[in-house]
C-alpha positions in Angstrom: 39.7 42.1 9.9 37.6 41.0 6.9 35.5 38.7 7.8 34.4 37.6 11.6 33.4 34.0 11.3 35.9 31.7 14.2 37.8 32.4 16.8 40.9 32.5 14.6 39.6 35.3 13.1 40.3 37.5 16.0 43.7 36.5 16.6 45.5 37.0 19.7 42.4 35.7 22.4 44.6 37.4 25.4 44.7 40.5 23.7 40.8 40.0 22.1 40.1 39.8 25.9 42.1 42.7 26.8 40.5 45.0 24.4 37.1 44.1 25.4 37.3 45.1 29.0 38.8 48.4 27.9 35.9 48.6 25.0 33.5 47.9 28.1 35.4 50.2 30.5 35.3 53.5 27.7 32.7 52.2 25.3 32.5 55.6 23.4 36.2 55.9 23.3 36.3 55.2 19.7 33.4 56.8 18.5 35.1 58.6 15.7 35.9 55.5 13.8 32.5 55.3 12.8 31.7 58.8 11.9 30.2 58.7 8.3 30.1 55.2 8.4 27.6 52.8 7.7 26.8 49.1 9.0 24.1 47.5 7.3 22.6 44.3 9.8 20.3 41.8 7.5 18.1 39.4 9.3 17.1 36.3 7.4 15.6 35.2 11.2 14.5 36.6 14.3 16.2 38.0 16.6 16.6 40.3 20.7 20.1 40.0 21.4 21.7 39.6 18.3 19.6 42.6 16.9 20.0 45.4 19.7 23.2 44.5 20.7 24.6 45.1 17.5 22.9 48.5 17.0 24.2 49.5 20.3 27.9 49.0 19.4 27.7 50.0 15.5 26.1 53.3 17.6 29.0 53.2 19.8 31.7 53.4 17.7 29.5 56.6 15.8 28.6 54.7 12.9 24.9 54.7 11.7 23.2 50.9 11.8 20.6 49.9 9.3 18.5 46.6 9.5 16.9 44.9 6.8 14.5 42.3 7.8 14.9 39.9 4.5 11.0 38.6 3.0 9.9 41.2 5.4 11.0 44.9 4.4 12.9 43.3 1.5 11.5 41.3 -2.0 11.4 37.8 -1.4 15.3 36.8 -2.1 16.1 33.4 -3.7 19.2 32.3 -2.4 20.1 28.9 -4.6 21.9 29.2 -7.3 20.6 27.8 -11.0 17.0 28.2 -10.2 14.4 29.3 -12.6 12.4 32.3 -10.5 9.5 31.5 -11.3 8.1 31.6 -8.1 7.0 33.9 -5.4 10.9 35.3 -4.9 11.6 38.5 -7.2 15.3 39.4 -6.8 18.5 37.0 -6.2 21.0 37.3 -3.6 23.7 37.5 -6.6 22.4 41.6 -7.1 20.9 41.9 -4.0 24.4 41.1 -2.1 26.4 43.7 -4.3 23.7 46.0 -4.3 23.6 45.9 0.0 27.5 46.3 -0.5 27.1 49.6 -2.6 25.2 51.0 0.5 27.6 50.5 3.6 31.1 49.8 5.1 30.5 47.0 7.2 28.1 43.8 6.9 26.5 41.8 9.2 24.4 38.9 8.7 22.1 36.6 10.4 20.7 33.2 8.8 19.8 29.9 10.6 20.2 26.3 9.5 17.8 24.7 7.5 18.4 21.4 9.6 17.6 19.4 6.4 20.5 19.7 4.1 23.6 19.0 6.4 26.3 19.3 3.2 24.2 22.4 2.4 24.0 23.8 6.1 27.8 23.1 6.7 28.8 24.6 3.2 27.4 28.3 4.7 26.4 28.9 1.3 24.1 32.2 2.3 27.3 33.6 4.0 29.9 32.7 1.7 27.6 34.5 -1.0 28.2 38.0 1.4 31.5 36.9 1.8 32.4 36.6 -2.4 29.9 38.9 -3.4 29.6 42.4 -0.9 33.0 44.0 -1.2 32.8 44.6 2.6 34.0 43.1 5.5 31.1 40.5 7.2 30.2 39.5 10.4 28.4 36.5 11.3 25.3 37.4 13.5 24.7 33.5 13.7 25.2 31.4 10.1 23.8 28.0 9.9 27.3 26.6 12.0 28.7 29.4 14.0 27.7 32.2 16.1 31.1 33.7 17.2 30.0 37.4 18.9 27.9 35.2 21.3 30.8 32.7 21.9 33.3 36.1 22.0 30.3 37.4 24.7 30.3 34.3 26.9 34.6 34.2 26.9 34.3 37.4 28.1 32.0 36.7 31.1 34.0 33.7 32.3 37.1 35.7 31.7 35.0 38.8 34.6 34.0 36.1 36.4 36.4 33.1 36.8 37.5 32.5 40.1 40.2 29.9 39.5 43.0 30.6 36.8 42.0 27.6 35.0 38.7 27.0 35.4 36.7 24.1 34.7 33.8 24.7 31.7 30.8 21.9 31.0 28.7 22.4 28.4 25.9 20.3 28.3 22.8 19.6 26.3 19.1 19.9 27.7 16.3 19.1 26.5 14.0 21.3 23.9 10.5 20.9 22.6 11.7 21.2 18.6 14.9 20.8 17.1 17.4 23.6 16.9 20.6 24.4 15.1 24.2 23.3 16.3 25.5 26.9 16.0 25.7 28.2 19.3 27.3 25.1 21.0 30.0 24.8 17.7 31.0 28.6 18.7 30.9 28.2 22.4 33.2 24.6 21.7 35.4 26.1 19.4 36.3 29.4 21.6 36.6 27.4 24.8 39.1 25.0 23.2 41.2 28.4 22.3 40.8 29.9 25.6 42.7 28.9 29.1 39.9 26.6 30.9 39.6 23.1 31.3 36.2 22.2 28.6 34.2 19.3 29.1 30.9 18.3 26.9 28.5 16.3 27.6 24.8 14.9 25.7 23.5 12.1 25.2 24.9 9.2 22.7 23.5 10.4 19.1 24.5 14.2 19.8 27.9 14.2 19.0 28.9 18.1 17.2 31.4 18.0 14.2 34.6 16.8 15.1 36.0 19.9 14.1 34.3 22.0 17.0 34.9 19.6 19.5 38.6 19.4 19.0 40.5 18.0 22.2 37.9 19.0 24.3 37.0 15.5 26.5 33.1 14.4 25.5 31.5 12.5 28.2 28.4 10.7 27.8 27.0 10.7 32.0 26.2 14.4 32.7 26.3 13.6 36.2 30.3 12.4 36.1 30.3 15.3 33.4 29.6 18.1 35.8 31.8 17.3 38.7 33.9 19.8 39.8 32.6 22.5 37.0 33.1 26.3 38.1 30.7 27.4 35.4 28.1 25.0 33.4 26.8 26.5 29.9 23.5 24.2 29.0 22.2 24.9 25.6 20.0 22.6 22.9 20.9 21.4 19.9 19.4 18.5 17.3 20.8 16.2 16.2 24.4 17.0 14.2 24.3 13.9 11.6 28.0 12.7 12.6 27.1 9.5 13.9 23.7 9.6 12.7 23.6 11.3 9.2 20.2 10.1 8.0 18.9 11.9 11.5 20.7 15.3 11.0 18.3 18.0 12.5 16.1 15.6 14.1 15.1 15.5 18.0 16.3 12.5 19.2 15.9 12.8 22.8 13.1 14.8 25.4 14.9 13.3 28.1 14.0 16.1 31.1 16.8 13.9 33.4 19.2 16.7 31.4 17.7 19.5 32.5 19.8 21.4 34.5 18.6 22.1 38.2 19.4 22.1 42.1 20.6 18.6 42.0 23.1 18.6 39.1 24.8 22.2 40.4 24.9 20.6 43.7 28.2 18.2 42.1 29.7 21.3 40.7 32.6 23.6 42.2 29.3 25.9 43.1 29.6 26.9 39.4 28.2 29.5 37.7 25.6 29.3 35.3 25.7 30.5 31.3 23.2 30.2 28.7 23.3 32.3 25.8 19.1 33.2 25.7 16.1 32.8 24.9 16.0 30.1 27.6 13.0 27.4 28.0 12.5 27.8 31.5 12.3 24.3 33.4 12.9 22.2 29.9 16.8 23.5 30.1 17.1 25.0 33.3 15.2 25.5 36.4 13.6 28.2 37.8 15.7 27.9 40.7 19.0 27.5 38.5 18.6 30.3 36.5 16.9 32.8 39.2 19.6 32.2 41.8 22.6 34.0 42.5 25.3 32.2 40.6 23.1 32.9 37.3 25.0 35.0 34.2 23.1 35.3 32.0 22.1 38.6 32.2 25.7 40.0 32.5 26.5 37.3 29.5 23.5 39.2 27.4 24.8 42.5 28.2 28.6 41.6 27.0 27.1 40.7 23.5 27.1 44.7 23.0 30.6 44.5 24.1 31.8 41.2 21.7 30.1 43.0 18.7 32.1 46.1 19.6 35.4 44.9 19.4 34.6 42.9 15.9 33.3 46.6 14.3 36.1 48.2 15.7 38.7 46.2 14.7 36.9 46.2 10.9 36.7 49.9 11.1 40.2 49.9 12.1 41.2 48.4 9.0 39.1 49.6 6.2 
């Protein structure tokens, strides 16, 4: 595995699936893999999960995890191309890249949207500069579009905790006080459309993701009508994604709190479980009661991100 940017990129999903409940069964079974290796994890943004998750598994598979915190522990980095520096940014990513790549085996990268640009957001241009330029295989931590080891995290959860062959899987938007990137619900669209469930979205008209995420997944506009029947219900933000709507891409277009997921939306569901992939605005997306109950995952969905990021580095290790 070079690169770990869509689901395609892991291949077989049965047998991703299959490997991760073994990974998570004998996590320090392949620990000499890693011996003498070196993942290097750079943070354009900020980060919990995404950051200590990925230590943990570069640590259990023996390797030896370093973070760099860019325009923190770094030079400013300019990362457009044909600028003249004459600014407060002293080095380029075109030497810093190669230079990062001379250091370790494995990359991994983290960089939000900018939720201005959408050609610019959509082209992945900080990644695709790791990609051309590091010599090393690259993971995505979360780029401006995707954020596959949280999607891979949350397949694995419903795949623990499914209690139908064929479940039913609604993910709906909820409301958020600023605007945030499409990333996680692209991921979490594209890897349900791969896997075995039966996906429904659902937001309000002006929300509509790329039609390349959604695939054949059925969209439908009344959350209520949405959730019927669902054995687990993912609810997660996201601005506007400029397909309908270019001139609005990135914008809030909707506070509506009639989407945020509580006691009386579950209530239509197949008592489904509930999935969000954190930090969570308590009682703007979910309520207290929602998220604090019982049927909540999203602690065991957190957890499995050590286990998602495990079987990526592995598999990368596995093939250097």
């Amino acid at each position: 595995m070079k690169s770990f940017f869509h689901v395609q990129d892991i291949g077989n999903l049965d047998a991703a699936l299959e490997e991760a409940l073994e990974v998570k069964k004998n996590p320090f079974a392949w620990k000499h893999l890693g011996i003498d290796k070196t993942i290097i994890l750079v943070f354009f943004n900020n980060s919990l999960r995404t950051r200590l998750s990925s230590q943990k598994a570069a640590l259990n598979l023996g390797m030896n995890p370093i973070v760099l915190n860019v325009n923190g522990d770094s030079w400013k980095l300019e990362t457009e191309m044909g600028v003249v520096m004459d600014g407060d940014k002293s080095e380029h990513l075109r030497e810093a890249i190669p230079v990062i790549g001379s250091f370790c085996d494995i990359i991994g990268v983290r960089s939000f949207a900018g939720l201005t640009d959408r050609e610019k957001d959509y082209g992945e241009e900080i990644l695709r500069q790791f990609i051309d330029y590091s010599g090393r295989p690259v993971i995505s931590l979360e780029s401006a579009t995707v954020h596959p080891c949280q999607a891979f995290a949350d397949l694995i959860t419903i795949e623990e905790h499914k209690e139908r062959k064929r479940p039913k899987v609604v993910m709906t938007w909820a409301p958020h006080p600023r605007a945030l990137p499409q990333a996680v619900p692209n991921s979490f669209a594209e890897w349900m459309n791969a896997a075995d469930v039966d996906f429904v979205i659902t937001h309000p008209e002006g929300y509509e993701l790329d039609p390349r995420f959604v695939g054949d997944a059925e969209v439908e506009y009344d959350q209520m009508k949405a959730l019927e029947g669902a054995d687990f219900v993912y609810a997660k933000n996201w601005s506007c994604p400029g397909v309908s709507l270019p001139e609005e891409y990135g914008k809030v277009l909707s506070k509506d709190m009639g989407w945020t997921v509580d006691a009386k939306h579950m209530a239509v569901t197949n008592n489904a479980q509930f999935l969000h992939c954190l930090p969570v605005r308590r009682n703007m997306i979910v309520s207290d009661e929602v998220i604090d109950s019982p049927r909540s995952l999203v602690i065991p969905e957190a957890a499995n991100r050590v286990v998602s990021a495990q079987v990526v580095m592995k598999r990368m290790l596995e093939s250097l």
